[in-house]
N, C-alpha and C positions, 0 to 999 in steps of 0.2 A: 132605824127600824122601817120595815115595807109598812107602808097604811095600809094593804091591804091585810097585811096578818095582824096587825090591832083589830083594823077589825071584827076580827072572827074568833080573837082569844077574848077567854073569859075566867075567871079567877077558878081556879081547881077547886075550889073549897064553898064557894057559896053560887055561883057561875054567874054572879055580877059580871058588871064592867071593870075595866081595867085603863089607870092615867098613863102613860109615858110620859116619865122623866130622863129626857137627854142626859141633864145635867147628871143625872148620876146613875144612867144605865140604868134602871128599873123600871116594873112596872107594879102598878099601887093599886091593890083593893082596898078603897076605903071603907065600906064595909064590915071588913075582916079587920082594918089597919095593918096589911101585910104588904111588903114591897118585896119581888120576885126580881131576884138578878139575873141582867142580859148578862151573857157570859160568850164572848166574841159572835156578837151578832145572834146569837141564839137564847132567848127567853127560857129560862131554866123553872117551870113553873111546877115545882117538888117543896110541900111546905113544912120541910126539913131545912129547907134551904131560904125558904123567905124568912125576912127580917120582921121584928116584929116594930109598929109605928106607934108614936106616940100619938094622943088626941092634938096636940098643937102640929104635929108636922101633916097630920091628914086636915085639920083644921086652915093648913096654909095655900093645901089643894086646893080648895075650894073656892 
């Protein structure tokens, strides 16, 4: 992911921050507890399509 478009997305839904996880192509409103799938290069940020996170793996963000 470019830093500079972390920088400047913000979660669709509360317009928090947003983490980058490499490991597994997403990015995480904790917040919300939702992770938004990178989908070849491209952040798919439709919350139909984020996952929804438990309190222990936003817990492990942190």
């Amino acid at each position: 992911m470019d830093a500079r478009l972390l920088d400047i997305l913000v979660c669709p839904i509360c317009k928090g921050p947003l983490d980058y996880r490499k490991d597994k192509q997403d990015l995480v409103c904790k917040a919300d507890r939702l992770a938004f799938p990178i989908r070849d290069g491209i952040p798919v940020m439709l919350e139909d399509e984020a996952l929804q996170l438990s309190a222990e793996e936003v817990d492990a963000l942190r």
